[in-house]
C-alpha positions in Angstrom: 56.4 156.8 106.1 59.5 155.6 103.8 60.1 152.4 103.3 63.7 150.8 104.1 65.5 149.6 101.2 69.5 148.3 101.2 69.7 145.9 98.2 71.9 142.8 99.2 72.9 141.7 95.8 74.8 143.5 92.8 71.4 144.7 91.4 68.7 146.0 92.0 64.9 146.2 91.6 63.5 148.2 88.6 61.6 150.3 90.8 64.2 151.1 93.1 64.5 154.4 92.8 60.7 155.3 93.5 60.9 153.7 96.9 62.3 154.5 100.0 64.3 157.5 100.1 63.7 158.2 96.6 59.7 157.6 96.5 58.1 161.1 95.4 55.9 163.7 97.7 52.7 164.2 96.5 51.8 167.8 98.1 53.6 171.5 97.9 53.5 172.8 101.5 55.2 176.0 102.9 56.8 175.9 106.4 57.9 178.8 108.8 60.3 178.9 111.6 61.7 175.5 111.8 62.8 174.0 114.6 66.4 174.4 115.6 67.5 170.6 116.8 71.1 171.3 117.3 73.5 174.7 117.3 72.4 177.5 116.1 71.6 179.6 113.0 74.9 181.0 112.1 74.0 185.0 112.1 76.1 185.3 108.8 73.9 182.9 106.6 71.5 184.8 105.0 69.9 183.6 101.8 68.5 180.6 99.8 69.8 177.2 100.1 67.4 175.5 96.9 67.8 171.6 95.5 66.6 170.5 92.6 65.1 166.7 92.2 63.0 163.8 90.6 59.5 163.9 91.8 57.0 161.9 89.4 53.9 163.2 89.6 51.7 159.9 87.9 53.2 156.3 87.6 55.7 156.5 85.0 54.8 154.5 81.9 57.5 151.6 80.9 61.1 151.1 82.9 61.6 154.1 85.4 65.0 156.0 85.2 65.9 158.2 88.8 66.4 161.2 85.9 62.8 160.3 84.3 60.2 162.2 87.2 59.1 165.7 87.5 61.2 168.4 88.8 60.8 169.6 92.1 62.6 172.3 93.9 62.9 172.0 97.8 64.3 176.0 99.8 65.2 176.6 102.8 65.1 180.8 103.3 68.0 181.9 106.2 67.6 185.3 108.2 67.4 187.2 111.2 68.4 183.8 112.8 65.6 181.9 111.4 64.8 179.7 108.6 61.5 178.6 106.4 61.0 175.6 104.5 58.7 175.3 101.0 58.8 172.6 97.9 57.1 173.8 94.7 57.1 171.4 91.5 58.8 173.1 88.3 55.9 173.6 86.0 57.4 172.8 82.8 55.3 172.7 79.3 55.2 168.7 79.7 53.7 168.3 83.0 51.3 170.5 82.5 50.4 168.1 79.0 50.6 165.5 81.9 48.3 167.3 83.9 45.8 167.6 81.4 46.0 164.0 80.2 45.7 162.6 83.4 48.9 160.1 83.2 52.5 160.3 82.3 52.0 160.5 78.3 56.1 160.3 77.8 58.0 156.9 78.5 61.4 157.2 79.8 65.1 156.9 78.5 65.3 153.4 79.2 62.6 152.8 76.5 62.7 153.2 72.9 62.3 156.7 72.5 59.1 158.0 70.1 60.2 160.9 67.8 56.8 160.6 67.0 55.1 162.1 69.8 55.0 165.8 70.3 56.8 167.4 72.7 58.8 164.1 72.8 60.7 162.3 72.6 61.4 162.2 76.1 60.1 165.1 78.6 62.2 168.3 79.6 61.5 168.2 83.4 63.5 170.9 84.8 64.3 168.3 87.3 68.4 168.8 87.2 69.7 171.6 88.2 69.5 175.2 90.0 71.5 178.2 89.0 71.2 181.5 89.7 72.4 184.6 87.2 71.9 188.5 87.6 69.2 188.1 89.7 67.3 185.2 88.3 66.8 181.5 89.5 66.5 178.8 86.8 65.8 175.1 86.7 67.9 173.3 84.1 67.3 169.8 82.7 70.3 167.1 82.5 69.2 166.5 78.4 69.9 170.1 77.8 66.8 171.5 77.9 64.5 175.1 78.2 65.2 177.7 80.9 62.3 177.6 83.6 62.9 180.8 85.6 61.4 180.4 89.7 60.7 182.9 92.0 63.9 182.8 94.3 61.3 183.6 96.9 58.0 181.4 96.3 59.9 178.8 93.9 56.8 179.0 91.9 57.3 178.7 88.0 57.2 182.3 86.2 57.4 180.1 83.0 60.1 179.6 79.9 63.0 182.2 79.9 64.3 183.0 76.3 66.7 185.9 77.8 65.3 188.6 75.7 64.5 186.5 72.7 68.0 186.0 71.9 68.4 182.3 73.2 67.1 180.0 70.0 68.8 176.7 71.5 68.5 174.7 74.6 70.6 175.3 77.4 72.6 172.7 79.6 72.4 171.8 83.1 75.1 173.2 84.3 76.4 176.8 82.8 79.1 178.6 84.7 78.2 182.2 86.1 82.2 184.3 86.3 82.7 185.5 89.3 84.4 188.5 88.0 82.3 189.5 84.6 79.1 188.2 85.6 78.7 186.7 82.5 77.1 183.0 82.4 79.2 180.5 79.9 76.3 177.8 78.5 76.9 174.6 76.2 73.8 173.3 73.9 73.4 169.8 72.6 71.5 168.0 70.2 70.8 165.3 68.8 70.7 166.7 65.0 73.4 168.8 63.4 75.2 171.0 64.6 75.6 168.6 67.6 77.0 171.5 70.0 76.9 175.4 70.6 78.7 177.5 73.1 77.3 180.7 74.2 77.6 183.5 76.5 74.7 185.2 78.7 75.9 188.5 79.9 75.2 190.4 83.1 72.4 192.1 81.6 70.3 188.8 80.7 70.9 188.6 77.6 73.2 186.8 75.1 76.0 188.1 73.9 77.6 185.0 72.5 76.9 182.0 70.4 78.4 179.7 68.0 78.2 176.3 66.5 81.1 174.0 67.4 82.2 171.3 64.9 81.6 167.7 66.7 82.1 164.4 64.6 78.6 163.2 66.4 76.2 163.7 68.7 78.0 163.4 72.6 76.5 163.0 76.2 77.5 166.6 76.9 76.5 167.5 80.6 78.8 170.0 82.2 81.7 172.5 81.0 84.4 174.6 83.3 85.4 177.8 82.7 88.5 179.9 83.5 88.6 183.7 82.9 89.9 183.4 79.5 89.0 180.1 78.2 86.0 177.8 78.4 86.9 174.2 78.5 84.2 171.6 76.9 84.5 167.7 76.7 84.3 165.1 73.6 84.5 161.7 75.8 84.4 158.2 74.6 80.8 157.2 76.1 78.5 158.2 73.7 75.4 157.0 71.9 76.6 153.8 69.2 76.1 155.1 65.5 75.3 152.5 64.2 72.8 152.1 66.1 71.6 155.6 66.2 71.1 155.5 62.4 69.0 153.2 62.8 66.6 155.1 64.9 68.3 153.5 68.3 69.7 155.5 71.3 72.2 152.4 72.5 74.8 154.3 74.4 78.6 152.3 74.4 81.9 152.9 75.8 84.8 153.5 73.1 87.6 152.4 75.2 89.6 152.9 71.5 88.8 156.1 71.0 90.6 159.0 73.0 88.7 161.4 74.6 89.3 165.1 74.3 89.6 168.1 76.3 88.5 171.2 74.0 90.1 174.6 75.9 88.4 177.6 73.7 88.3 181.4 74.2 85.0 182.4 75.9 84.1 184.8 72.8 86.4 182.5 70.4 84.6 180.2 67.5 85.1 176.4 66.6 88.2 176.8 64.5 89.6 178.1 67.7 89.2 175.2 69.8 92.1 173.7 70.8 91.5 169.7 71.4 93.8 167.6 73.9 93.8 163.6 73.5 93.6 161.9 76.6 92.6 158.6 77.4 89.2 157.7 77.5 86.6 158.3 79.9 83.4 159.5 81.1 82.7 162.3 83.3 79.3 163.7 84.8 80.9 166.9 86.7 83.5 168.6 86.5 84.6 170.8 89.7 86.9 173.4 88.6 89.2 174.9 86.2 92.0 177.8 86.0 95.0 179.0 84.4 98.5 178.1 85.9 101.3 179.8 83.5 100.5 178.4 79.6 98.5 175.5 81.2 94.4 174.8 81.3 94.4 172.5 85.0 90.9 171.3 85.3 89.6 169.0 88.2 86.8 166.6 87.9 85.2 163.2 88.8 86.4 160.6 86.1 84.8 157.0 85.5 87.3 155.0 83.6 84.5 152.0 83.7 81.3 153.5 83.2 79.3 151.0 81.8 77.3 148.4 83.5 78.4 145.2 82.5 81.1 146.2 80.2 83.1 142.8 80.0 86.1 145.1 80.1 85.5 147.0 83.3 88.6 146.4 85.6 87.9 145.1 89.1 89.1 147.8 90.9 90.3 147.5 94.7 87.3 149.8 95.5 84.8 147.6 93.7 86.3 144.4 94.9 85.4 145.8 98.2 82.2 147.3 98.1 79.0 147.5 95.7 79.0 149.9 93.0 76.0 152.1 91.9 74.3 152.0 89.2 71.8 154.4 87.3 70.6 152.5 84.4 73.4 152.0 81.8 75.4 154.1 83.4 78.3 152.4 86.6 79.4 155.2 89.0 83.1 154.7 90.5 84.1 158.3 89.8 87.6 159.5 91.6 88.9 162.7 91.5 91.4 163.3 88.6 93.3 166.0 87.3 94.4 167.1 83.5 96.8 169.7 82.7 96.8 171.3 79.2 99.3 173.4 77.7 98.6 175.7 75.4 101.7 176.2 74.2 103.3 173.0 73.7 99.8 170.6 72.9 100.6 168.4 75.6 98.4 166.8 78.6 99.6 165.3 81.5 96.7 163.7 83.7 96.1 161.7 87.0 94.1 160.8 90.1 94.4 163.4 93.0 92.6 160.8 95.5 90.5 157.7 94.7 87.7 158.2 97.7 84.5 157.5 95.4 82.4 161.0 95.5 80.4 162.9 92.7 78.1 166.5 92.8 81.7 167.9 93.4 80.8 171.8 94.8 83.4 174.8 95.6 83.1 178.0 96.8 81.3 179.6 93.4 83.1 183.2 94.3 85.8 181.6 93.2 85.0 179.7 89.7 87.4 179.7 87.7 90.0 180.2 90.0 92.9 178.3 91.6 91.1 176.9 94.5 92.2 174.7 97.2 89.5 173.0 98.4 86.2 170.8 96.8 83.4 169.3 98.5 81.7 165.9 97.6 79.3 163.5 98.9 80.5 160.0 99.5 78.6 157.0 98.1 77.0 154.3 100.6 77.7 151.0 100.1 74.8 149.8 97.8 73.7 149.3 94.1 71.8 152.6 94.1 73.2 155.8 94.3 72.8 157.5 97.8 75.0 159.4 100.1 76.2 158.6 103.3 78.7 161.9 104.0 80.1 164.3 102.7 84.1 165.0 101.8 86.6 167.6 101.5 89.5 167.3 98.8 92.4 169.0 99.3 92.9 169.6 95.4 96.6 170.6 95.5 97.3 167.9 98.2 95.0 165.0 97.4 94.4 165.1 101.4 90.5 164.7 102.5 88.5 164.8 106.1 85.4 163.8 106.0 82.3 163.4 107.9 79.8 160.6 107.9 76.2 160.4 108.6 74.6 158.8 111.0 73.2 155.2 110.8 70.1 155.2 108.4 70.8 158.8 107.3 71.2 159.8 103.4 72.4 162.6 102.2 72.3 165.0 99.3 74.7 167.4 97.2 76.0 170.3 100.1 76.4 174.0 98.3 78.6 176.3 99.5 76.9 179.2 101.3 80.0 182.5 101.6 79.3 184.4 104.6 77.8 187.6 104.7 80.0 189.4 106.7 82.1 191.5 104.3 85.1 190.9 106.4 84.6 187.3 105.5 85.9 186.9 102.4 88.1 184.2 102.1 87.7 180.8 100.2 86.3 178.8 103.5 84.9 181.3 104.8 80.9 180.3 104.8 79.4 177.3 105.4 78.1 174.2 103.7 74.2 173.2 103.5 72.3 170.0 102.7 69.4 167.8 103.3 69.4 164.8 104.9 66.7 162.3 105.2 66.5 159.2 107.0 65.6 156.4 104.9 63.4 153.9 107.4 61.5 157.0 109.1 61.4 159.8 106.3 62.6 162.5 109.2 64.0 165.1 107.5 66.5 167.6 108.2 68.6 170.7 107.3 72.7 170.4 108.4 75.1 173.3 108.3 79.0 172.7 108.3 81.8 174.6 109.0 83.9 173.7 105.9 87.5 174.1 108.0 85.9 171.8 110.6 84.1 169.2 108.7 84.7 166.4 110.1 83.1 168.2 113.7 80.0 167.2 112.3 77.4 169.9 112.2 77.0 173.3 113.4 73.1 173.3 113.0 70.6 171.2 112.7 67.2 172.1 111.7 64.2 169.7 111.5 61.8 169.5 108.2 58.5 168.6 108.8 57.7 166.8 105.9 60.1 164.0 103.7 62.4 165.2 101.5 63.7 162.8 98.8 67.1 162.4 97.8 67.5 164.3 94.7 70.5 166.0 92.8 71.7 169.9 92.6 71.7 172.6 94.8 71.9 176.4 94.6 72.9 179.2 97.4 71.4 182.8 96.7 72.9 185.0 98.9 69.5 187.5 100.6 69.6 190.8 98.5 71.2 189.4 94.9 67.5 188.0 93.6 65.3 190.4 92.0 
């Protein structure tokens, strides 16, 4: 049973996030039928709702991180009106090292990292992400990291996917799959020189695409956006101290002199293509959409202006004079939605806030990436020093309008994907649903929620009971039934 844990002070304990809704399952367990606790099974949800997450699998050695444990998937299968439940651990090269050793040989990213130890210095987990392309499901670390290809239908391992033998770099967490060409648009970063690649998977597995981009240093590169002509990357201020660096030191500071930059490139173009747009500094974890309006690049995402914890600098914001802020290690989440607008023509960036509700693990309706689209969905942050989700939000992008839906008392949520319908005459931007899990954190119950996005704040449609905890974790992945091979 989970522990309860609401921290009553701005920090927390180091081991708070391996307790309570956080703490890690120890078996893999498959589960048919579940129950139905509330609606029922919409008959046009057919396919695999999947979320990726930190599960440790021995005591971590040194100061824990939340990104630090062992990846583990958790699916839910939908069809014929029925649903099954199974959690399998991504099998990654390191913790099966682990396995073999008996213990966590790796310390985390809040030590000093050994470029010493093999494999090291820090573990790719797999523990990030979930992305599906032509047929395949992959696991994705947040470090940029290998491809771990899972069976979309056990979630076992199949092992390391090198597309073909013609992918000889790491890949991020979060490539973009186009809608339209079926191609998936990947960044690649390193530590070392060259510090960033951009490349191109197409439809048929295998890459068609991939070139160096000049960088002045190594950057905290996590997500990209695409449009269907350009691919927009991001140079922002936050970024490991080089001074430090060179001095075998991974201190990570906040530049607040240094402009960030918005690079919009041609999907196939190379570096000396890559138009970069000054704006003023930030950080940003995820971005949640991009497209083309007239000569302009508009791109949507959830900006932290103060993202350091204990920056002397950080502005006492209204939200934060009000409420606690979380925090995950170094790193202080108050992100708010904000838009920039780059034109191509004339060089110049305008930017803004579209709403200031607090909300990251932004998701739309993936049929439409790259797209002008109207709507994004968040979760919201509860009110405490760790990051956990108490509801989940809809942004009217154009509009800055939102309705929302809270959870229950004592109920945590996770990132909601957005499932399309699978009624061809469905075809519109809300037409589908949104999935999540929800755990409660003084009981462990677990469950599955459907929404109707037009009708979030109804609360929702279903309701479907887990079995078995499911921690809070990160990203999530739909697989419509029929598109896996």
């Amino acid at each position: 049973m989970a522990t309860s844990f609401r921290p009553a002070t701005g920090h927390h304990p180091a081991d708070a996030y391996l307790r309570g809704p956080y703490a890690p399952v120890h078996s893999e367990v498959t589960i048919d039928d579940l129950d139905v606790l509330a609606g029922e099974i919409p008959h046009d949800l057919e396919g695999l709702f999947v979320r990726n997450g930190s599960n440790p699998v021995f005591e971590p050695p040194g100061r824990y991180h939340w990104f630090d444990g062992d990846g583990m998937v958790h699916g839910v299968h939908f069809g014929g009106g029925s649903a099954s439940y199974r959690n399998r651990w991504v099998r990654t090269a390191g913790l099966d090292a682990d396995l073999d050793a008996g213990r966590a040989r790796l310390a985390g990213i809040l030590e000093q990292p050994d470029f010493s130890v093999p494999g090291g210095p820090f573990k790719d987990t797999g523990n990030t992400d979930v992305v599906t392309h032509a047929g395949r499901l992959f696991a994705l670390w947040w470090l940029s990291g290998a491809a771990h290809e899972l069976d979309p239908v056990t979630l076992d391992t199949l092992g390391v996917c090198d597309f073909g033998g013609t992918l000889n770099v790491t890949m991020n967490a979060h490539p973009k799959v186009d809608p339209g060409t079926g191609e998936m648009v990947f960044t690649s970063y390193s530590m070392l020189p060259p510090y960033l690649h951009m490349g191109v998977v197409g439809p048929d597995g295998t890459v068609t695409h991939l070139e160096a981009i000049d960088l002045p240093g190594p950057r905290l590169q996590h997500d990209l956006a695409i449009t269907p002509r350009y691919t927009v990357l991001l140079d922002m201020s936050m970024m490991f101290d080089p001074e430090q660096l060179a001095h075998g030191r991974t201190k990570v500071r906040f530049f607040r002199d240094l402009p960030s930059r918005i690079g919009v490139v041609p999907r196939h173009g190379t570096s000396d293509d890559v138009r970069w747009f000054e704006v003023e500094p930030f950080f940003m974890y995820h971005v949640i959409n991009a497209h083309e309006d007239g000569d302009e690049v508009v791109l949507h995402g959830c900006r932290m202006a103060d993202p350091l914890v204990g920056d002397p600098d950080n502005v006492v914001t209204a939200i934060a004079a009000s409420r606690a802020i979380p925090q995950l290690g170094h790193l202080r989440l108050e992100p708010v939605l904000w838009q920039w607008r780059c034109n191509l023509v004339t060089g110049a960036v305008t930017e803004g806030p579209v709403d200031d509700t607090v909300s990251e693990f932004p998701r739309i309706n993936d049929r439409f990436m790259g797209l002008d689209t109207s709507f994004s969905y968040s979760p919201t942050f509860a009110d405490r020093t760790t990051l956990a989700f108490d509801g989940v939000v809809r942004h009217d992008l154009a509009s800055g309008a939102t309705t929302t839906h809270h959870y229950d008392h004592g109920w945590l949520g996770n990132e909601a994907v957005f499932a399309p319908s699978s009624d061809p005459r469905r075809t519109g931007e809300s037409d589908g649903y949104l999935v999540t899990f929800v755990t409660h954190e003084d009981t462990g119950a677990s469950e599955v929620h459907v929404f109707d996005p037009s009708n979030l704040a109804a609360g929702p449609v279903t309701r479907l009971g887990i079995p078995v905890r499911v921690p809070l974790g990160y990203h999530t992945e739909w697989v419509p039934a029929g598109s896996a091979r």
